[in-house]
C-alpha positions in Angstrom: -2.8 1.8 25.5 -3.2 3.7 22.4 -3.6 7.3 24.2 -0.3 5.8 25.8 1.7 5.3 22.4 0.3 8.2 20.7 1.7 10.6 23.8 5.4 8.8 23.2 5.1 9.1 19.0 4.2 12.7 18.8 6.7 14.6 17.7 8.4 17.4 20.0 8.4 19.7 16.9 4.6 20.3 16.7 2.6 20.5 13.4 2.3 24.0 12.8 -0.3 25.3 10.0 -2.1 24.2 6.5 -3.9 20.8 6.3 -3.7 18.2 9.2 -5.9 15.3 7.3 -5.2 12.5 9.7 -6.3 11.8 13.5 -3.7 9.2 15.9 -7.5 7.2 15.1 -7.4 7.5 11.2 -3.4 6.2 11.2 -4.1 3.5 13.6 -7.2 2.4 11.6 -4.6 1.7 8.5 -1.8 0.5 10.6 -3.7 -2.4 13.0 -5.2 -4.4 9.6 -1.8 -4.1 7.8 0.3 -5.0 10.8 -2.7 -7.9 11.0 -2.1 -8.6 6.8 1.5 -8.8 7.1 1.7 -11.1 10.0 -0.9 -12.9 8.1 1.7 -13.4 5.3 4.8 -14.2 7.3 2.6 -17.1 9.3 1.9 -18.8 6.5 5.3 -18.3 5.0 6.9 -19.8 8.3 3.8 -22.6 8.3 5.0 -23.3 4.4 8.6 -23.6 5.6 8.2 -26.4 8.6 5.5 -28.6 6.7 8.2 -28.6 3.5 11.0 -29.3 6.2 9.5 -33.2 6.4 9.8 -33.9 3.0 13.6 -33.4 3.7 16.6 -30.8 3.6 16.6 -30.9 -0.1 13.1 -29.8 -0.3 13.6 -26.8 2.0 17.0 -25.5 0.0 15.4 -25.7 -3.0 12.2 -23.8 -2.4 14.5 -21.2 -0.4 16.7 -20.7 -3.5 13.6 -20.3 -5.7 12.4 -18.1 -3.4 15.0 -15.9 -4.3 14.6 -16.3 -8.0 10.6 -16.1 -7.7 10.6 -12.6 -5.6 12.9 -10.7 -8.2 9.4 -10.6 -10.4 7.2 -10.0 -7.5 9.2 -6.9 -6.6 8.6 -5.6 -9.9 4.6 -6.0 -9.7 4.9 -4.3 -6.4 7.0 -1.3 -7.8 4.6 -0.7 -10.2 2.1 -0.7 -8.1 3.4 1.4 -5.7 4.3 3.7 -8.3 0.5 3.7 -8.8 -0.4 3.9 -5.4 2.2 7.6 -4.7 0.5 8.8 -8.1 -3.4 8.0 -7.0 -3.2 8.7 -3.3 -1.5 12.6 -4.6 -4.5 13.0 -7.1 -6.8 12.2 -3.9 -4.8 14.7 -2.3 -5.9 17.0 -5.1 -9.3 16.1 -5.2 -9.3 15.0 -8.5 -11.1 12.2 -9.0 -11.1 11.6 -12.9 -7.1 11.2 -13.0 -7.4 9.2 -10.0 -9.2 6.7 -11.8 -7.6 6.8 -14.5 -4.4 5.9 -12.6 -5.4 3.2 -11.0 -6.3 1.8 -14.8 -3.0 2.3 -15.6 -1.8 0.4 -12.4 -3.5 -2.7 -14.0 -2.4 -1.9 -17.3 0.9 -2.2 -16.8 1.2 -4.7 -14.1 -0.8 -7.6 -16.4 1.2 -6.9 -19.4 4.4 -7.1 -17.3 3.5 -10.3 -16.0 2.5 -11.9 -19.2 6.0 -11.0 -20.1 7.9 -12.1 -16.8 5.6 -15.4 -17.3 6.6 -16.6 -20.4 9.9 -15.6 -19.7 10.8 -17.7 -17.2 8.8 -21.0 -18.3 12.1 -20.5 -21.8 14.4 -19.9 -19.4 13.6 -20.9 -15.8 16.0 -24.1 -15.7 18.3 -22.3 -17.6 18.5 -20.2 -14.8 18.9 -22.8 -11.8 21.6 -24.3 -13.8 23.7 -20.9 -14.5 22.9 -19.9 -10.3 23.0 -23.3 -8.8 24.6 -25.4 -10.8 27.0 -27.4 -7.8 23.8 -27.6 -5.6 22.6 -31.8 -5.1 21.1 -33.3 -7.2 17.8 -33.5 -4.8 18.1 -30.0 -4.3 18.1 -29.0 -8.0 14.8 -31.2 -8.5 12.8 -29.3 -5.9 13.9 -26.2 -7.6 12.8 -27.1 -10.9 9.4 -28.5 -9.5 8.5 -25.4 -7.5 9.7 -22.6 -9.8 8.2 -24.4 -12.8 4.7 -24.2 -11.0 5.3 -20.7 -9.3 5.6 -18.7 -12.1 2.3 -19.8 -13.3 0.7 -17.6 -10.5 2.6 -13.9 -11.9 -0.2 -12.5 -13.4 -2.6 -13.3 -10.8 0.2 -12.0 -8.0 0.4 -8.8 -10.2 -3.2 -7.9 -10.4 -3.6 -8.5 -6.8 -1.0 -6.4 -5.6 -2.8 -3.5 -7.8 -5.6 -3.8 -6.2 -4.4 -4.1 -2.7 -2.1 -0.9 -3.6 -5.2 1.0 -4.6 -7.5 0.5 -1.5 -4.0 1.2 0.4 -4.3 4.6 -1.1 -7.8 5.2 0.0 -6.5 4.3 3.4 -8.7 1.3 3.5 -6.5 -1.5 4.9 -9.4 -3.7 6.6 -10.1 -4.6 2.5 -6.7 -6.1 1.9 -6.2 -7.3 5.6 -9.6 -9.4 5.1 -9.1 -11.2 1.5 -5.0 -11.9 2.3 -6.6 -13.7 5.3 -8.9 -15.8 2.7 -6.8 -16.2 0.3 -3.5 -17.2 3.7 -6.1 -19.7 4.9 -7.2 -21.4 1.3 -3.0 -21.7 0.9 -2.3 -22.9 4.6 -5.1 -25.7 3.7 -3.4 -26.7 0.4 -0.7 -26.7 1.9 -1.6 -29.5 4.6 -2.7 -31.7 1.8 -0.3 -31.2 -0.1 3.2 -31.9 2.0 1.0 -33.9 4.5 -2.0 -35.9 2.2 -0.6 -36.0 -1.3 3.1 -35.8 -0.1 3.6 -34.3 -3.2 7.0 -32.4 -1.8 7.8 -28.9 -3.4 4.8 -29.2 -6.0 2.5 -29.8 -2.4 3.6 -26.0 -1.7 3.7 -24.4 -5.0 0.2 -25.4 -6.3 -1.3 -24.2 -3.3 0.4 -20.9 -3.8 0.1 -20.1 -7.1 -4.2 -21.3 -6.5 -5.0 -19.0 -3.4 -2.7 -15.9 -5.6 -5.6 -16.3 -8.7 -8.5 -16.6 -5.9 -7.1 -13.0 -4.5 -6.5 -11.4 -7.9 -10.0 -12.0 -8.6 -11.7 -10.7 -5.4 -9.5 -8.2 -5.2 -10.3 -7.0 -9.1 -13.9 -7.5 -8.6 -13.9 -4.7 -5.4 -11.7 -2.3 -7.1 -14.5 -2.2 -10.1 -17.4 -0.5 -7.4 -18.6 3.1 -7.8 -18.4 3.3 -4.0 -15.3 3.7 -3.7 -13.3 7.0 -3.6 -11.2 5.7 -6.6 -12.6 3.3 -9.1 -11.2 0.8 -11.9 -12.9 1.4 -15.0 -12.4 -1.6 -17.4 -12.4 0.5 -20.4 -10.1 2.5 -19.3 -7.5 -0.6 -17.9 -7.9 -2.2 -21.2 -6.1 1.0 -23.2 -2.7 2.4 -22.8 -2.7 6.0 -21.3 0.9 6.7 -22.2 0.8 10.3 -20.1 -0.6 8.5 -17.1 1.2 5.5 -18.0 4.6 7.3 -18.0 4.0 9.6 -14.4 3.4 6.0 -12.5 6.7 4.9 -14.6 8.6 7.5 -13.5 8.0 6.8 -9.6 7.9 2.9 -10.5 11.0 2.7 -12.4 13.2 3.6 -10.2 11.7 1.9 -7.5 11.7 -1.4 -9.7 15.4 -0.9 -10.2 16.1 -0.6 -6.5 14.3 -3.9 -5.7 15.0 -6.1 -8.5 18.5 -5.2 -7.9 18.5 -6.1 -4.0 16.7 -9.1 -5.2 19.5 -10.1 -7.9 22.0 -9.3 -4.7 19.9 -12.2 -3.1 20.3 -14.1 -5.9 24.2 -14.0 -6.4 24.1 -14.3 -2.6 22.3 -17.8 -3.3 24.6 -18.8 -5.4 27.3 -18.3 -2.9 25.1 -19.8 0.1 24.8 -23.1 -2.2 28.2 -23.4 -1.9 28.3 -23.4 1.8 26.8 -27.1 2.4 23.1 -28.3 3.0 22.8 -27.3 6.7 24.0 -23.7 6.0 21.5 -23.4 2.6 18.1 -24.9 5.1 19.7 -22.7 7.9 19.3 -19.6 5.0 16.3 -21.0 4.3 14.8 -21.2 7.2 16.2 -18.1 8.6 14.6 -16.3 5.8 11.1 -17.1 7.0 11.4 -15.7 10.0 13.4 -12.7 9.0 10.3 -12.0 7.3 8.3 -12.5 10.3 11.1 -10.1 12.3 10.4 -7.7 9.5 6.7 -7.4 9.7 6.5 -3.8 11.3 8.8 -2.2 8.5 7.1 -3.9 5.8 3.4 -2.8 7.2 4.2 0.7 8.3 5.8 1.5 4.2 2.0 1.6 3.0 0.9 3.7 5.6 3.7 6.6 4.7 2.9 6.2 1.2 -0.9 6.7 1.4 -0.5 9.8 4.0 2.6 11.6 2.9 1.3 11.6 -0.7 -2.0 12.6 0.1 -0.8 15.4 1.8 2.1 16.4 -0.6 -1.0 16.0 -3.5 -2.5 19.0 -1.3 0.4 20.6 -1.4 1.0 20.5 2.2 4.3 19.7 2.3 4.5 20.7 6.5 1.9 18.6 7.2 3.9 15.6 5.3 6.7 16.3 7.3 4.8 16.0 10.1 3.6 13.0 9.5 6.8 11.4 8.2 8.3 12.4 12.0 5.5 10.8 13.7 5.2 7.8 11.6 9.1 7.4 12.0 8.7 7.2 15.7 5.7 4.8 16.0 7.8 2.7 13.6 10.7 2.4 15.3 9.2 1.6 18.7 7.1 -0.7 17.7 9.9 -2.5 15.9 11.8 -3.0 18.7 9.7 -4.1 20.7 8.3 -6.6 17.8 11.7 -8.0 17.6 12.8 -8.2 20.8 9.6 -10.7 21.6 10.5 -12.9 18.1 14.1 -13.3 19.6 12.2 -14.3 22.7 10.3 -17.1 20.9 13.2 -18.5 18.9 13.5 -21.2 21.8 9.8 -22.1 21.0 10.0 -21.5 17.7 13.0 -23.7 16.5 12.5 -27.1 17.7 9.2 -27.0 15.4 11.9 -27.6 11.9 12.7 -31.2 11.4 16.0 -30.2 10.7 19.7 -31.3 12.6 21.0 -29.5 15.9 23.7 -27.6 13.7 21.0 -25.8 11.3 19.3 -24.7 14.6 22.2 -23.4 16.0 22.3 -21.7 12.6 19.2 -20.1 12.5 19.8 -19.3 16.0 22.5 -17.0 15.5 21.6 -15.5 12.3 18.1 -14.7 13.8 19.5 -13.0 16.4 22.0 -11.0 14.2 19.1 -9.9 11.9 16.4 -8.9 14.5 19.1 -6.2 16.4 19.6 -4.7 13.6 15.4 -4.5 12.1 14.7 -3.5 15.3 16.9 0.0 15.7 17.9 0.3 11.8 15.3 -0.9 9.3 12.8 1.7 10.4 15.0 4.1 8.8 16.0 2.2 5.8 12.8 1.1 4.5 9.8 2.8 6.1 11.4 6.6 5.9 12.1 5.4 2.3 8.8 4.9 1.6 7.9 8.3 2.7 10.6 10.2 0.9 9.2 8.2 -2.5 5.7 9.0 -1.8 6.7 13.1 -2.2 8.5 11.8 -5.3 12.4 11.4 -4.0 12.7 7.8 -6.0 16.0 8.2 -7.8 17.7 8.9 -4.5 16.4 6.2 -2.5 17.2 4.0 -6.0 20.9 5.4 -6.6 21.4 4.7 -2.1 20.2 1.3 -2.8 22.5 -0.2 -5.7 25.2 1.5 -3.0 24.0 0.0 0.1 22.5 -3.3 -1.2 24.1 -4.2 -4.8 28.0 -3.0 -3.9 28.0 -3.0 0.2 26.1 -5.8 0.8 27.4 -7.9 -1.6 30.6 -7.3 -0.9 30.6 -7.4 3.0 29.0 -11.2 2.0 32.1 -12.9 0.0 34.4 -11.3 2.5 32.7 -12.1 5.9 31.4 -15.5 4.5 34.7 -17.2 2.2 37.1 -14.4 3.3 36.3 -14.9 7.4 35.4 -18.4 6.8 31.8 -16.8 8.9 29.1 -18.3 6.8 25.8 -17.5 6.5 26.1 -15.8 9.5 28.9 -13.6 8.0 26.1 -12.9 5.3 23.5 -11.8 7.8 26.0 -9.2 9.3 26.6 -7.9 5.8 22.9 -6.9 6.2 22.5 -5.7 8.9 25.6 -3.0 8.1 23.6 -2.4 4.8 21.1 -1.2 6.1 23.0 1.2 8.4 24.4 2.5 5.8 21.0 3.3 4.2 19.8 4.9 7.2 22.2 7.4 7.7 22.0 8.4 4.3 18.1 8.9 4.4 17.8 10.4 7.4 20.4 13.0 6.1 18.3 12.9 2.5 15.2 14.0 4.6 16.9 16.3 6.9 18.2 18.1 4.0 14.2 18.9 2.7 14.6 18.4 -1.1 11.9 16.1 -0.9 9.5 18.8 -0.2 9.9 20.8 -3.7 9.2 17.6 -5.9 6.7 17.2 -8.2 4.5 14.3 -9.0 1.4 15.4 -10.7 
């Protein structure tokens, strides 16, 4: 089967000259375990979603619209360190091994002091928040927000250390790590979970305490592997404890822009909240709902972006920039058939899938269509709006794919929404299609941004 896929995903323009660092074997060996991790994620994501739809409709909005909220700050932590992670995996590229380590310090630097910061933050301002955003939601609704956001943001600085770590053994190209302690730490929440909704009946707090737990229980695995000598990059306490600002500023400079891109399609989500909490109960648990397994639909994007990063940087660090074209056609095609074929089996399985939510016939039929609208367009367009992002950040091209994405996501998408949704009387499911055209639009203008080759002249390190 794999001799099979690896005939269809090799390019027809054959890698010609300079360094070829990675087998079809290597790329599969990171790809399986993070296709494995993510799918890992979304389960327990989608299990979170149907054990919080018996405490009620309430419940479910209000996690959903916290959800929002809650993954503005977990896009930062994962800018940051995926600034980190383009910056390490080009100094592996290099061979050097002293600024390697020291980068990866400065991943965990940055990403615990940011945290602290987002932390105490919200718990001044976190109702203040709901209020200003959801204000006209129910009364029940606004409850569950308050209870699972004032929990959630407890777990920031554990979520921010993990995701440094799993970003530095994603730039070693050793996936099987992270795959194996998000499973842990997936199972430990899935458990709390259960006794949570189902034992304690504890509602929105059943789900968030669980969460925040397993998130502290991964940052400290996760830390305590990152600190061996046997790895090919190492943290050195000493080192993480101290601001490097050279260092500091080179992983700035590719997270910036990439924190920008995704707080701002986060804010979009946001605003787009607010408007879906205007829409009535059924269409904000439909959203809610819909969401989760989006996220499911999603899972071969989100998996492959790693895998571009760790392999076009590495070879760009070389200074191989044909080889990291190479691979940025190959990984491109592998991408976009397995997404299809991924989200042509969830559609398949929505029949199965739906009568699972405790939820009325009307926020089915919801889910239903909005599902169906999201997966035809994450099947033949997100590969090239997300994934072949990725790559075009790991040779350095972040202010491009940032400036595309306040286009595409902040103006397009957001404006598409009001019109299809208040304007076309459509919905949520005018809001889906608004998506779906976003990220259209962001394809076409990275594959012309990679087609054009500036990304091969940029410099990282």
């Amino acid at each position: 089967m794999m001799s099979f896929l690896n005939k269809i995903i090799e390019p027809k323009k054959k890698f010609s000259g300079g360094l070829r660092p990675f087998s079809s074997a290597a790329l599969w060996a990171m790809i399986v375990p993070l296709l494995i991790e993510q799918l890992l994620q979304v389960v327990v994501g989608l299990a979170d979603t149907l054990m919080v739809s018996y405490a009620g409709e309430a419940t479910v909005s209000g996690v959903s619209l916290d959800t929002m909220i809650y993954t503005i700050f977990i896009y930062l932590f994962t800018a940051v360190a995926t600034g980190g992670a383009v910056v390490v995996s080009q100094y592996l590229g290099s061979g050097d091994r002293e600024n390697a380590d020291l980068a990866a310090a400065q991943i965990f630097h940055i990403n615990a002091v940011l945290s602290v910061v987002c932390t105490a933050a919200m718990l001044l301002l976190g109702n203040a928040i709901l209020s200003a955003l959801y204000g006209s939601v129910e009364g029940a609704v606004m409850d569950a927000c308050r209870v699972y956001l004032g929990i959630v943001v407890l777990s920031f600085p554990a979520n921010a250390v993990y995701n440094a770590g799993a970003a530095l053994f994603r730039s070693m190209g050793k996936t099987r790590t992270t795959m194996f302690v998000s499973m842990a730490m997936n199972l430990l929440n899935v458990a709390g979970n259960a006794v949570g909704v189902f034992v304690l009946r504890a509602g929105a707090a059943g789900v968030a305490w669980p969460t925040t737990l397993s998130w502290y229980f991964a940052a400290a695995v996760m830390t305590a592997l990152c600190l061996s000598e046997k790895n090919e990059v190492c943290l050195r306490l000493k080192k993480a404890l101290t601001f490097h600002k050279a260092m500091a500023l080179r992983i700035l400079k590719i997270a910036v822009p990439g924190g920008i891109e995704n707080g701002l399609f986060q804010l979009a989500k946001v605003v787009l909240g607010s408007l879906i909490a205007t829409l009535g109960t059924a269409q904000i648990a439909a959203n809610g709902i819909g969401q989760t397994i989006w996220s499911f639909a999603a899972l071969v994007s989100v998996a492959l972006s790693p895998v571009y990063i760790t392999v076009v940087g590495q070879c760009m660090g070389a200074g191989d920039d044909h080889a990291a074209d190479y691979y940025m056609r190959k990984l491109t095609r592998l991408t976009l058939l397995l997404a299809v074929l991924w989200n042509a089996a969830v559609v398949l399985l929505l029949p199965v899938i739906l009568p699972l939510y405790d939820v009325t016939a009307e926020t089915k039929r919801l889910v239903f269509v909005i599902v169906v609208i999201h997966n035809l367009f994450a099947g033949i367009v997100q590969p090239f709006s997300m994934p072949l992002a990725a790559g075009l950040r790991a040779a350095g091209d972040v202010k491009f794919a940032m400036y595309s994405a306040i286009f595409c996501t902040v103006v397009l998408r957001t404006a598409l929404s009001f019109l299809f949704a208040l304007g076309l009387n459509m919905g949520v499911v005018g809001i889906a299609l608004a998506m779906g055209l976003d990220w259209t639009v962001k394809a076409v203008l990275d594959l012309l941004r990679y087609r054009g080759g500036k990304w091969r002249s940029l410099k990282v390190i």
